[in-house]
N, C-alpha and C positions, 0 to 999 in steps of 0.2 A: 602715359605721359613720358615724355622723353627728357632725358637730362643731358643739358648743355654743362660744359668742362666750367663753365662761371659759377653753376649751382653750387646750395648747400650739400646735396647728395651728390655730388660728381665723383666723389673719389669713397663711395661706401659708407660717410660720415649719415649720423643721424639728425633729425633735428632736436634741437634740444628743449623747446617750448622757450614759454614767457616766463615763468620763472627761475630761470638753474642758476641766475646768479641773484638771488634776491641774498643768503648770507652775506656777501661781498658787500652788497650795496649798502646795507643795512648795519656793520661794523664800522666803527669809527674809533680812531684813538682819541685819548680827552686831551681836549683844547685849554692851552693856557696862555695869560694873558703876558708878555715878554715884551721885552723892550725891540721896539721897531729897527733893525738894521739897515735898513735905510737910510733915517736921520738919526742915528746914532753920532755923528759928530756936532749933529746943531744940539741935541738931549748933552753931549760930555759940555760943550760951550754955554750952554743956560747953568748947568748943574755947577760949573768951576765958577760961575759970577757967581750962583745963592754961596756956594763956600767961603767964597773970598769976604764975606762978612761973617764968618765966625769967629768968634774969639777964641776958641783954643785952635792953635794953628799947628799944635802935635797932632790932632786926632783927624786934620782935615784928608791926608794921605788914605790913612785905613779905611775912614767913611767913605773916600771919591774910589776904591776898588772894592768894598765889599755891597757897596750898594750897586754899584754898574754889572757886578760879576755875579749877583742874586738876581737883580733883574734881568738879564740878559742872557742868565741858564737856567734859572729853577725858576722865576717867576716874580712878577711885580711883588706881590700879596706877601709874600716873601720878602722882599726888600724893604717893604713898608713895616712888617713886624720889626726886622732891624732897626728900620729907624724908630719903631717903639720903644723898644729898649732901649735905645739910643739917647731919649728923650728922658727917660725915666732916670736913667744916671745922670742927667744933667751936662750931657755931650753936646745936644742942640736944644734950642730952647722950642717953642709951641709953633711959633709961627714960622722957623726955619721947616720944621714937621710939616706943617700946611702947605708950604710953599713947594718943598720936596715931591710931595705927596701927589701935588696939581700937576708937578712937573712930568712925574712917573705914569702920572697917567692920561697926560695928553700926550706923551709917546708910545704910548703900550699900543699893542699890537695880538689879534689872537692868534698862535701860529700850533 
C-alpha cells in the first residue's frame, strides 16, 4: 500500500483507532441555569415594572442588583433563594416571589 502526502500516515503519524478521544468527549463541565444574555434588557424591563409596585422603595435598588447579579453569575436557584429570604423578612410579599420567580425562569438559560 502506498501513501499519498493526504494520508493519515503520510508523514510517519499512526492511526489512532476509534476510541483515543472517548475522555474528551465523555467530560463535561456542569450546566447551570443563568440568566439568558440575549434578552437580558427585555428580563431588566419586566423585572423594573414587577418593582415599581413595591412598597418599600429603599429596598427596590439592592433587590433590582443583587438579583440580576446572582442570576446572571452564580445562578437562577440562587437568586430565587434570595428572594426567599427576601420574602421571609417581609421585603416582598408572596405574589411579587411568584411573579419574580416566573420571570427568572422564563429567561433562564442553561449555559
Amino acid at each position: 500500500m502506498e501513501y499519498t502526502e493526504h494520508s493519515a500516515f503520510a508523514h510517519g503519524g499512526r492511526h489512532r483507532g476509534t476510541g483515543h478521544n472517548k475522555n474528551n468527549r465523555t467530560a463535561r463541565a456542569e450546566r447551570r441555569l443563568l440568566l439568558d444574555k440575549g434578552r437580558d434588557k427585555l428580563f431588566l424591563l419586566e423585572f423594573n415594572h414587577i418593582l415599581t409596585s413595591l412598597g418599600n422603595q429603599n429596598a427596590v435598588g439592592a433587590l433590582r442588583g443583587n438579583v440580576y447579579a446572582k442570576a446572571n453569575g452564580i445562578g437562577i436557584n440562587d437568586a430565587k433563594d434570595y428572594l426567599s429570604r427576601m420574602m421571609k423578612e417581609t421585603t416582598i410579599t408572596q405574589d411579587e416571589f411568584r411573579r419574580i420567580s416566573a420571570l427568572l425562569d422564563r429567561y433562564g438559560r442553561w449555559r
